[in-house]
C-alpha positions as CSV (number, residue, x, y, z in Angstrom):
1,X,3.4,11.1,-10.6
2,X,4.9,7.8,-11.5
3,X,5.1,4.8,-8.9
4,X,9.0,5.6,-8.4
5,X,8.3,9.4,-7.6
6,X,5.0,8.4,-5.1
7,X,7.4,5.9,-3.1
8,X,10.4,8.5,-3.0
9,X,7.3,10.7,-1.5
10,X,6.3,8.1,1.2
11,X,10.4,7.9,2.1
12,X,10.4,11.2,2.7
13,X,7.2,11.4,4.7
14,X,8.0,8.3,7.3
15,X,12.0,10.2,7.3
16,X,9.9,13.1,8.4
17,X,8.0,11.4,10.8
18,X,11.6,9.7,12.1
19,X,9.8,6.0,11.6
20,X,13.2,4.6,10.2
21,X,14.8,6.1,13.6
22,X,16.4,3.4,16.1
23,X,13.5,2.8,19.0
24,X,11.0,4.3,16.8
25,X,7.2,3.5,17.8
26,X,6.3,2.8,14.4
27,X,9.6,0.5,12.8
28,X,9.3,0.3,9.2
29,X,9.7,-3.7,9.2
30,X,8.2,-5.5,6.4
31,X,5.8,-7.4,9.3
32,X,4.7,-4.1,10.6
33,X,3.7,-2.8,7.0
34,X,2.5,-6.0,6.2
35,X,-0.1,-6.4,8.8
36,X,-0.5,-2.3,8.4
37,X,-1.7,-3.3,4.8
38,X,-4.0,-6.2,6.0
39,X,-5.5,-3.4,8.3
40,X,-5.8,-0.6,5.9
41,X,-7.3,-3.2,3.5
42,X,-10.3,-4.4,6.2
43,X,-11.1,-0.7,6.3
44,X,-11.5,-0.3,3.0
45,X,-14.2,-3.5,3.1
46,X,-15.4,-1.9,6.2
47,X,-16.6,1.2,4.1
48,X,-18.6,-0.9,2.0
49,X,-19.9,-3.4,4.5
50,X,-23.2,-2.9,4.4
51,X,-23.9,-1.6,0.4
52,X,-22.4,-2.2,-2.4
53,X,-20.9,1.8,-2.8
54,X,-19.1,4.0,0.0
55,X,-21.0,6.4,2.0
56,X,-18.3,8.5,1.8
57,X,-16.3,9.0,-1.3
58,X,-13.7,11.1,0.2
59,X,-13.1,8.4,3.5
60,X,-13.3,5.2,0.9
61,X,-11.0,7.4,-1.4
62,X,-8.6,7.4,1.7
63,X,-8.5,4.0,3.1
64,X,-7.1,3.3,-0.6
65,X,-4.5,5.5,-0.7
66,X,-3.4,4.0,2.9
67,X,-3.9,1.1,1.4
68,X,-1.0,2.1,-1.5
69,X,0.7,3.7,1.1
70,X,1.4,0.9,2.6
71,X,2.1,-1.3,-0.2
72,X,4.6,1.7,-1.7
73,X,6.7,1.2,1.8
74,X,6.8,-2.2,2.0
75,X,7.8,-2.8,-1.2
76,X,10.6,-0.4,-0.6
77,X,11.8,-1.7,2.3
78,X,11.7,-5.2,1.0
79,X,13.6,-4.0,-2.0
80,X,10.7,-5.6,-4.6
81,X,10.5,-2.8,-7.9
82,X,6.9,-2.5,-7.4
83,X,6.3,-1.5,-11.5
84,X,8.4,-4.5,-12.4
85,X,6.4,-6.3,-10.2
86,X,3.0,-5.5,-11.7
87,X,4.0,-5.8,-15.1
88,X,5.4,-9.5,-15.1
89,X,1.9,-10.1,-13.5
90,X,0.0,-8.7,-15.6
91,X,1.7,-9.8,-18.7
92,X,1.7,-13.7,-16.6
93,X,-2.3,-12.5,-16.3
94,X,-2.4,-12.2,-19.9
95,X,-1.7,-15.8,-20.9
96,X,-3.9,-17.5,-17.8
97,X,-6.8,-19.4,-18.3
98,X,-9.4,-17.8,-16.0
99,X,-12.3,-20.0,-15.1
């Protein structure tokens, strides 16, 4: 699965869910997924708080994909082509001096 087909997924999922519904408990905003990410991101530091590897692949292996999850959606909803995206910085990466 590309990044294109794994955000059509996540769309489908949160219309499933009814998230893009008027009065919905969980409005797709691009603060709400934004701070969702920052959350999803301190639990993936939380899993390795204390060592320097996860206790638990599986749990560490899903904080990530909440992690993507989250980035997938908000990028959709903030209309940014997240492939695009990584490419021009990685091909700006390419040329930086790193020190």
């Amino acid at each position: 699965m590309n990044l294109q087909q794994l955000t059509e997924e996540m769309e489908r999922f949160v219309e499933a869910k009814g998230w893009n519904a008027p009065g919905s408990p969980r409005p797709q905003t691009p603060r709400n997924l934004a701070a969702s990410l920052s959350i999803e991101a301190a639990e993936v530091l939380e899993q390795l708080q204390w060592s320097e590897a996860p206790a638990d692949r599986a749990a560490f292996g899903g904080e990530l994909a909440d992690v993507a999850l989250y980035l997938l959606q908000l990028a959709s909803v903030c209309g940014v082509d997240l492939q695009a995206a990584i490419l021009a910085k990685l091909a700006k990466n390419h040329k930086r001096e790193w020190q």
